[in-house]
N, C-alpha and C positions, 0 to 999 in steps of 0.2 A: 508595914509598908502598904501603899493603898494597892487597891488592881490595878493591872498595869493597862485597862482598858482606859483610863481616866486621864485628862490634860491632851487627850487626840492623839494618846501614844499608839493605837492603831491603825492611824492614818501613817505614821511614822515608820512602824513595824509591822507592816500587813503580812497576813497569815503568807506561811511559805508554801509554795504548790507541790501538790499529792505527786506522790508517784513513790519509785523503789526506794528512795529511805526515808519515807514515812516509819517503816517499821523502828529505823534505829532510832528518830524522834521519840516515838512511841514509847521508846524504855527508858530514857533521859530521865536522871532521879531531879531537875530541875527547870524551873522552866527560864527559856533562854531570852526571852522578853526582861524577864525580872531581873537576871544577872547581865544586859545590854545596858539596861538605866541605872544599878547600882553601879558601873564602870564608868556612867558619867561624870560621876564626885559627888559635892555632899549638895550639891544645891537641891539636886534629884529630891536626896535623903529628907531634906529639911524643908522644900514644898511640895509634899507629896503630891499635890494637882497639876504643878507646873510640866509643859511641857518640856521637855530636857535641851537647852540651849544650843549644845554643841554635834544632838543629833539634828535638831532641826536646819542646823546649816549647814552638814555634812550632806541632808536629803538635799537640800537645795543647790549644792555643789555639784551632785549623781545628776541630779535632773537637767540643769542648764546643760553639760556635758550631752547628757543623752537626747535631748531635742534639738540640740543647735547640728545642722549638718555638717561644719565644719569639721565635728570632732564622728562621723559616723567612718564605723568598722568597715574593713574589707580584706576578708580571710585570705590568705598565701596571694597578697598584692606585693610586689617587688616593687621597691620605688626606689630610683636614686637618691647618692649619697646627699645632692644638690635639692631634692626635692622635700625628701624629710626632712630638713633645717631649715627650707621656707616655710611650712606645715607647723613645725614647732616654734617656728618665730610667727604665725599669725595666729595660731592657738592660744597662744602666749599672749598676744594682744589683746583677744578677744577676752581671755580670764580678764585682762584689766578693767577692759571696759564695762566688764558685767560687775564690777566695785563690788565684791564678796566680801571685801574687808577693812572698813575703813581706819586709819590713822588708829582713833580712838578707840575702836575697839580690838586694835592688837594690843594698845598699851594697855587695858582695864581687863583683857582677858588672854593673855600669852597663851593660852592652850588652843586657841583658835588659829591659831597662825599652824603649829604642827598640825592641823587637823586638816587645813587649805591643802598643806604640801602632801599630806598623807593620799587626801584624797585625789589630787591628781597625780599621785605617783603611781597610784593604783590604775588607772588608767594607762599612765606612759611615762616615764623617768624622764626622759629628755625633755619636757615640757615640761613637767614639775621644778628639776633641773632648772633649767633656762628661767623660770619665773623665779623661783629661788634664789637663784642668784644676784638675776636684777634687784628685785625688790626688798629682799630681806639681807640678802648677805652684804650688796651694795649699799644699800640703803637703809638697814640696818647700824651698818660700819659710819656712814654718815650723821644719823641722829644719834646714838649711843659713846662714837668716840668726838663728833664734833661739840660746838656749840653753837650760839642763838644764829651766830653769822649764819650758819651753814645751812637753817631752816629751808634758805631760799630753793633747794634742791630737790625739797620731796616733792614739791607739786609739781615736777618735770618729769622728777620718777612715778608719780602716781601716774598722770599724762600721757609716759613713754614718748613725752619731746624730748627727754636724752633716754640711753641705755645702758646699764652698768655692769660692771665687772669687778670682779676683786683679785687685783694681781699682787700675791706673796710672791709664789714660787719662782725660781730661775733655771736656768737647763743645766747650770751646775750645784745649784744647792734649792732643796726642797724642805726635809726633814727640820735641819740646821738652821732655823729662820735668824739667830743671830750670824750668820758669815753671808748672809742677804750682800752684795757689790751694787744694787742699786745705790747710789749716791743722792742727795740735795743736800747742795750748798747756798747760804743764804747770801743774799747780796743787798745788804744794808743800802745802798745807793738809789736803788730802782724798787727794794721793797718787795722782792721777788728770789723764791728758791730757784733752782738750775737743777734741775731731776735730769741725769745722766748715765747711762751706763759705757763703765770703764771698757766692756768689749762683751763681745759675743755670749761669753759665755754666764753676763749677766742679764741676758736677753730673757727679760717675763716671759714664763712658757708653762703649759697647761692650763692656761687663765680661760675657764668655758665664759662664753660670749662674745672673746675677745676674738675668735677668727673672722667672723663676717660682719658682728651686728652691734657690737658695744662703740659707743663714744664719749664714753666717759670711763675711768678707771679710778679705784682707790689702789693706789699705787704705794707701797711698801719700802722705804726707802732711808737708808741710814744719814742720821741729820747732821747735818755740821755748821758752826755759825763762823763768824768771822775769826781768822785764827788761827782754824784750824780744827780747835775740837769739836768730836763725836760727840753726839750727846745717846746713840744707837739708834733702832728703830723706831721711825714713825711714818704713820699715813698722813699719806696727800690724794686730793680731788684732783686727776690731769683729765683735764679731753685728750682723747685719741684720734676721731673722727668729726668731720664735720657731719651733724645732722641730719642736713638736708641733703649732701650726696654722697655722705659714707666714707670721701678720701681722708687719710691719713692728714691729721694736723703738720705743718713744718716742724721739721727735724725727729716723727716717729714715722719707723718701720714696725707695719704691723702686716700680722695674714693668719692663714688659718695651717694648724698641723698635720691636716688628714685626717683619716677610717682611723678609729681605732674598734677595740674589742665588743665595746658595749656602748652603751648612751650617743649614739651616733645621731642622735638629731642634736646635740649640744654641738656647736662652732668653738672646740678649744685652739686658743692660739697663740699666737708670740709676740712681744714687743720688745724695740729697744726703741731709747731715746738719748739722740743728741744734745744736750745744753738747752733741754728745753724749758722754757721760761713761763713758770705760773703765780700767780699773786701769793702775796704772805698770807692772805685771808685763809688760802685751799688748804694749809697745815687743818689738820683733822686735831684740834688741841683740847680735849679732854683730859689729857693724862701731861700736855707737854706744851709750852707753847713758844715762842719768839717774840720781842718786841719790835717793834720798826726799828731800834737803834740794833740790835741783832742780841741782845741779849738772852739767853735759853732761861725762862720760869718754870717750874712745875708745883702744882698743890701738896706734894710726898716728899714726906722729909727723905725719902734715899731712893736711890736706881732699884735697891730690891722693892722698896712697894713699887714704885713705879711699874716698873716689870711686871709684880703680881698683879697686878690691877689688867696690867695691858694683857696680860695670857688670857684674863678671864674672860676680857672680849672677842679674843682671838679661840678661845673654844666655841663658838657660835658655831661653825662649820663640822667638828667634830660633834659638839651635839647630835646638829641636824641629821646626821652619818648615821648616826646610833637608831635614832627613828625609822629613817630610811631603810634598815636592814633589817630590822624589825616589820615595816611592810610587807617586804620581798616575801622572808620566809611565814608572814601569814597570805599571802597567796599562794604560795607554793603547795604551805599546808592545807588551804581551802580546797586547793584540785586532787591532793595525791589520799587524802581521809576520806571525801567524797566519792573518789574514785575507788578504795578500797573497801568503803560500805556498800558499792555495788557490783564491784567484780566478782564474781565466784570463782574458784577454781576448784576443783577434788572437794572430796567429803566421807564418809563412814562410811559409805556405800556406796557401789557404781552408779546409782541414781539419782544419789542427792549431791548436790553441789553447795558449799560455803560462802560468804563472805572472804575475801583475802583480811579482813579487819580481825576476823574470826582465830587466825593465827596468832601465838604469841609472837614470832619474829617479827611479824608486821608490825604486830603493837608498840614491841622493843625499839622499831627501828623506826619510828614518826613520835610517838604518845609522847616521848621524851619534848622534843622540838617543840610540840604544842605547850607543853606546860612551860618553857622557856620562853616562848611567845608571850604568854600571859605577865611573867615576871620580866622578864627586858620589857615587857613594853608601859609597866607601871614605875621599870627603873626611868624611862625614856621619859617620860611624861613628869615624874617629880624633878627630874637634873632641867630639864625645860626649866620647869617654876625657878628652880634654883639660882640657872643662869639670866633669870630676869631680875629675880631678885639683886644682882649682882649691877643687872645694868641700870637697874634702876637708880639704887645705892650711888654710882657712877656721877648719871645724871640729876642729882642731889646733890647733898652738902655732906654726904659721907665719905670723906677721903681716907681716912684715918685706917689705925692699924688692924682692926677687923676687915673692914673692905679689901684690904689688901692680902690678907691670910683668906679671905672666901673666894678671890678672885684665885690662892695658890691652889685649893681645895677643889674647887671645880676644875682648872685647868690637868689635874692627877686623877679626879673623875673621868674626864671627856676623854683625858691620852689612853687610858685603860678599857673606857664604855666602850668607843670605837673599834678596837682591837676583837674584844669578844662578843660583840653585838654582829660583826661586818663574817670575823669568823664561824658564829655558831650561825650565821643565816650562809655562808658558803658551801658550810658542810650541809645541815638541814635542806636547803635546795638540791643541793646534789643526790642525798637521800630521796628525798620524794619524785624524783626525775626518776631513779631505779626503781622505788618501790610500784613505780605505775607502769613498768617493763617496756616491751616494744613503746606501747602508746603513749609512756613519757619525750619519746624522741620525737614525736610528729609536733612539726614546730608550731601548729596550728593550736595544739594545749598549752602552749607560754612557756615550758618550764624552760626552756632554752634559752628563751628572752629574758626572765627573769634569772638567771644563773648571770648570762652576761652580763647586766644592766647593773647585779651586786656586786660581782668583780674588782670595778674599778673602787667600791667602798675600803677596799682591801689597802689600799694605799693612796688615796684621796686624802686633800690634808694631815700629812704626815703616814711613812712606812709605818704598819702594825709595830713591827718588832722594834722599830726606833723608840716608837710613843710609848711602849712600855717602861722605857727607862726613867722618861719623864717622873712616870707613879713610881717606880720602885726608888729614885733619887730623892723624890719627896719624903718618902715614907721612912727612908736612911736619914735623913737632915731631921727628921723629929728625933730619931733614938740619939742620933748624936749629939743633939741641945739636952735630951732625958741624960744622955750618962757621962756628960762633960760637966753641964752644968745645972741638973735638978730637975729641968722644967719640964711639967706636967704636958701630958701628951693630951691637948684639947686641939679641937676645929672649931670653925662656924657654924658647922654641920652635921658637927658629934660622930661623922665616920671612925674617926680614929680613937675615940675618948676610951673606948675597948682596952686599950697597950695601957691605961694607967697601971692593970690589974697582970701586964704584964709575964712579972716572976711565976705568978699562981696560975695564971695560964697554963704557963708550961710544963707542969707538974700535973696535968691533969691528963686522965686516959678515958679511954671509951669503953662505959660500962653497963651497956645496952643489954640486957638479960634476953630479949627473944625479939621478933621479926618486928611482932606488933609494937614494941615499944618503940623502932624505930620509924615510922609511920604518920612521923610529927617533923612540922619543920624544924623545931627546935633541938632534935637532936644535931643534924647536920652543920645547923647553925654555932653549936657549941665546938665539933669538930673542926671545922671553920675558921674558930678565935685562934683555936691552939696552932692550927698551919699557918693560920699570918704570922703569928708571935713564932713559930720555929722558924719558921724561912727568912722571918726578919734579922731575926738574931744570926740563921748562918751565913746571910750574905751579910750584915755586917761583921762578921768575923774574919769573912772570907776576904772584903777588900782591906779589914788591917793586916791580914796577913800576907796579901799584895804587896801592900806598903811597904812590911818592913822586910820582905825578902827584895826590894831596892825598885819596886817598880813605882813610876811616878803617877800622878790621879789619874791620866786617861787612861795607862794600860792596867792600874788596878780594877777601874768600873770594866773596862773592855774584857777581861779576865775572869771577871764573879758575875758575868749574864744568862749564862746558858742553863748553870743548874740553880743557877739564884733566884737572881735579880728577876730575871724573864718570869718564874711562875709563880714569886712574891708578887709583882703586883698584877698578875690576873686574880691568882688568891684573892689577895685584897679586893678587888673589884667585885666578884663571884658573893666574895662574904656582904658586898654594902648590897648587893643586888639580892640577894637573899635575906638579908635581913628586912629590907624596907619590903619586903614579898612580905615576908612573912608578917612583919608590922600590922599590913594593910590587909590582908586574910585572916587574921586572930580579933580585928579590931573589935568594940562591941557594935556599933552600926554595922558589922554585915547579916542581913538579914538570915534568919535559920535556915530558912532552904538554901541556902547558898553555901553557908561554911562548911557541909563534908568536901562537895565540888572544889571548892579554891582551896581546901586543906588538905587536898592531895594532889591539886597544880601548884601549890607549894611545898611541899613536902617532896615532890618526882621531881623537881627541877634542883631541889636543894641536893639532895642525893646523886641522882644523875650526874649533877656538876663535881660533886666531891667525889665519885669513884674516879672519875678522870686524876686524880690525886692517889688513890689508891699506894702506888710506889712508897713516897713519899709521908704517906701515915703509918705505913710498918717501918719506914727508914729510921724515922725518930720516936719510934716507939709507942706512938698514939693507940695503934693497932698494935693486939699481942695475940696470936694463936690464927688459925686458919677462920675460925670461927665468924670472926671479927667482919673479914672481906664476904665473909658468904650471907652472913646477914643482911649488909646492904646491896649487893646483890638479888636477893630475895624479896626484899625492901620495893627495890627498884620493880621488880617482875610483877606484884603483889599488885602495888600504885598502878605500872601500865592494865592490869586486869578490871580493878576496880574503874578506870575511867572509858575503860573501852565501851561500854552504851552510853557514855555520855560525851564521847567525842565528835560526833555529825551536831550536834546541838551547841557542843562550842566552838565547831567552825562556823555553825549556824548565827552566830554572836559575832564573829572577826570579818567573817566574808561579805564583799560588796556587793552590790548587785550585778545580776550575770552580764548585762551591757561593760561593765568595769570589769568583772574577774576576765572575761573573754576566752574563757576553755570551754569547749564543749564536755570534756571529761569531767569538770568542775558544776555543770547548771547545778543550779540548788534544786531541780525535780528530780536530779538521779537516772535520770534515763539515758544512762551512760552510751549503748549504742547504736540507739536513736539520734542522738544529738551528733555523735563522731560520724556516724556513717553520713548526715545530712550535712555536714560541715568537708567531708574529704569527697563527694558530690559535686557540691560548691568551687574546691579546688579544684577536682582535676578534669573540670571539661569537657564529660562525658562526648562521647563521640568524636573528638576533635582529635587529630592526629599531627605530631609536632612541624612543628613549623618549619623545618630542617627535611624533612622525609624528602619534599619533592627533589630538592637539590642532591642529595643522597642517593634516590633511586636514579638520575641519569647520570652519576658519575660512579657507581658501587661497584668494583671488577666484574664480568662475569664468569664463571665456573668453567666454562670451556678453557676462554683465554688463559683461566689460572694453569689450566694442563696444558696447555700448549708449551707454557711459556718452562714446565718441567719437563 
């Protein structure tokens, strides 16, 4: 690989400033320049001159942000609920106007689009959010499911002469997107659907944008032509608002929901609509369409491709999810390992003071998360590719039976990614808020902002525990076509091609001679195969024996979740996310210095992940003796030791610059209580006394009258 001084990579990557954890730089067995541009991809690899594409518009992202006043910091500033949503709706303009990304090059380079959202999530979720929504998931939902008609719409969303929103959900069903009571009926006559809800309780709700600022909607709505028949879900383009003065179109109630927990510059709101009347054109008809005389056409020969095809666009949002939380907890991890390379506490002697990094519990209790970081977020990054690949397909002449098993495949990715992406960054934040003790609580470090901001990730486009079903139904409807009828257990995407080998899986045990041999991802990985293949097999066993003890399909699945179904398809998921880690760390493009580093952030995340299984591997027998658990335990302790000097150099790789991280526990100079003391300075006003005292000291009882009045 060339130096990494060449193609202006250090204009890109200027040296980090000196101060307290120099030293931990200092001992990094890598240097963190060289492992930033191999995480760019292979274009890196393959022009070694070239300047790296998707840092250079990530710095030009940090830079607009950080010059433009609009978007300037102001530590422990209390703003109303009304004021941060104007804030994030002209911030939100102003990214448009600064055209970061045009048309063509989201289509020609999909990994720029999560890098846009990344980077200003980094910043502020609610404005990340809010452009997210408009532009990609709106207008995403637009070009991906519509066609050529519907062109006419991006250059009003590029514009923001309209503003969009994506309304599934209803205030009685979320998860459930088939029992959706939105209505449109078509009316052959006028040439116009009638999008309607039957009552209240199909009132669109949680739709962000929709409380103040959106006037346009892709609205989610069960089709029915003349007749009578359903043909199920499909989107339609409704105005909500007019434009130019923000009222509600005739015959929609719209408004906003209130405070909630986190992302409080998002405007999430409600709709319903009366008999309201939009052209045949506004049908979003990729997948489905009507004629003027009302008859329902579609390109798939049956409702299940259909379906499949249509899930696979509707994981767009759970993708997104999966990145986003992956964000979260590399900030959290930026402040709470930074913080820990230069907190001291105790040491050998009343004299000498440590590092808290210095600690094995310390290490135990972040080092994990970090190496999670690195593999969710190369999971996050290939499922992107994936799901373009999908929409692309789409938007082609590929209708057919693969596109429609890629569109089932990604949809059992995204229900599953989202789940353990949104949870390991809820848990992991929460860690690094404790591990940074008192000074994790001052709101002024983020870690509270970012705890609340991933929260809502937690049930955002589908309940966790819901969407697991989705993967674990999938992954039962293959064994059930393998052992009804033969067929060979293949995807699009070769997650599953594993199960052909099945039987011999499960005959296989863990036979790991010492510490060291587990020390590779490939051990975990094999342990891995055999827990999907066991847990597949018991919740299939488990809902026939549902069945035939007289319970009917819902209360069979409803019955085999908890010790089934629920931790088959995290398994599954742990295993595809560990495996494409591992893929991508073994490959032979990673340069030598690099592969001990990433083969024990793959290896500590593989493991980590599987002792969470622990139960479960002695239950069926994978695991035999005590030996067995104490190994990867030891495994695990070993990994966190080995990477602990080169931890501040891979946060040094994840973290943004300190205008973006915004912790003063976090600068990347380390000068931990220089920057907090000058930061809670800042805050609290020095000399000023509350604003409340004066009124307080002429009404405050006096001591006399209290005895008098005893």
């Amino acid at each position: 690989m060339a130096p990494v001084s060449e193609g202006g990579t250090d204009a890109l990557l200027p040296d980090l400033p000196k101060g307290p954890l120099q030293a931990y730089r200092a001992r990094a067995s890598f240097c963190w320049r060289e492992l930033v541009l191999f995480l760019e991809g292979e274009d890196v690899l393959r022009l070694k001159w070239a300047t790296p594409r998707l840092l250079r518009f990530q710095k030009a992202i940090f830079s607009a942000l950080e010059n433009d006043p609009l978007f300037a910091r102001s530590h422990g500033e209390d703003i109303s609920l009304e004021k941060y949503r104007e804030l994030s709706f002209l911030r939100c303009k102003r990214v448009m106007e600064y055209s970061l990304l045009p048309v063509e090059e989201m289509v020609a380079r999909p990994l720029s689009v999560q890098t846009l959202i990344a980077c200003l999530g980094m910043y502020d979720w609610s404005l990340a959010v809010k452009f997210l929504l408009h532009m990609l998931t709106f207008g995403s939902a637009i070009y991906s499911s519509g066609s050529e008609r519907h062109l006419k719409y991006l250059p009003k969303i590029f514009n923001m002469d309209i503003f969009g929103c994506f309304a599934v959900t209803e205030l009685s069903h979320g998860s459930n997107a088939k029992a959706i009571r939105t209505t449109a009926h078509y009316d052959p006559t006028t040439e116009e659907f009638i999008i309607h809800s039957p009552d209240f309780e199909a009132a669109k709700f949680w739709v962000g944008n929709m409380g103040k600022t959106a006037t346009h909607a892709v609205v989610f709505a069960q089709l029915y032509t003349p007749g009578g028949q359903c043909h199920g879900l499909h989107s339609f383009v409704v105005q909500i608002r007019n434009p130019k003065t923000l009222l509600p179109m005739p015959g929609v109630m719209v408004g906003d929901i209130g405070k909630k927990l986190g992302l409080n510059g998002v405007d999430n709101g409600f709709a319903m609509f009366h008999k309201v009347r939009i052209p045949r054109q506004d049908l979003l008809n990729r997948t489905g369409d009507v004629t003027p005389e009302g008859t329902y056409v579609t390109p798939f020969k049956d409702d299940r491709q259909r379906f499949g095809a249509s899930l696979g666009t509707l994981s767009f949002g759970r993708v997104a999810i999966v990145g986003m939380s992956i964000v979260n907890l590399k900030l959290a991890l930026s402040i709470a390992l930074r913080f820990s390379a230069t907190r001291c506490q105790f040491g050998p002697s009343d004299g000498e003071e440590v590092p808290v990094l210095e600690y094995q519990t310390q290490q135990w209790r972040l080092l994990p998360y970090l190496a999670a970081v690195y593999a969710l977020d190369h999971f996050s990054k290939s499922l992107y590719l994936d799901l373009a690949e999908l929409q692309q397909g789409l938007m082609g002449t590929d209708q057919g039976a693969r596109q429609a098993e890629l569109g089932r495949e990604i949809h059992a990715l995204a229900s599953a990614g989202k789940p353990l992406a949104s949870w390991t960054a809820q848990r992991g934040i929460q860690e690094c808020r404790e591990a940074c003790g008192g000074h994790g609580c001052l709101a002024v470090n983020r870690l509270g902002d970012l705890r609340n901001d991933n929260d809502p990730n937690c049930t955002f486009e589908g309940d966790n525990n819901i969407l697991l079903q989705q993967t674990s139904s999938y992954l039962l409807s293959l064994l059930a076509c393998h052992v009804q009828g033969g067929a060979r257990f293949e995807s699009p995407l070769r997650t599953v091609d594993f199960l052909q080998a099945y039987p011999d899986i499960l005959g296989q045990r863990f036979t790991c001679p010492s510490v060291d041999s587990c020390l590779d991802s490939s051990v975990p990985l094999a342990a891995y195969e055999w827990l999907v293949c066991y847990l597949l097999r018991e919740s299939y066993q488990k809902l026939n024996q549902e069945k035939r003890s007289g319970s009917n399909d819902f209360e069979a699945r409803n019955n085999s979740q908890v010790y089934y179904c629920h931790p088959l398809a995290l398994a599954f998921l742990e295993l595809t996310v560990v495996r494409r880690f591992h893929e991508y760390t073994h490959q032979p493009r990673v340069p030598p210095p690099l592969r001990a580093v990433l083969g024990r952030l793959s290896a500590l995340y593989a493991l980590w992940s599987l002792s969470q299984h622990t139960a479960l591997l002695y239950q069926g027998g994978y695991f035999c003796g005590e030996q067995a658990g104490k190994m990867i335990q030891n495994a695990i302790l070993d990994l966190c030791s080995q990477l602990k000097d080169d931890a501040v150099a891979l946060v040094d790789v994840i973290a943004p610059p300190d205008f973006v991280l915004d912790s003063p526990i976090g600068r990347a100079d380390g000068e931990l209580y220089k920057n907090l003391w000058t930061a809670v300075l800042l805050e609290s006003r020095v000399l000023e006394r509350p604003s409340w005292w004066s009124e307080f000291s002429v009404h405050k009882p006096r001591i006399g009258s209290l005895k008098s009045k005893l």
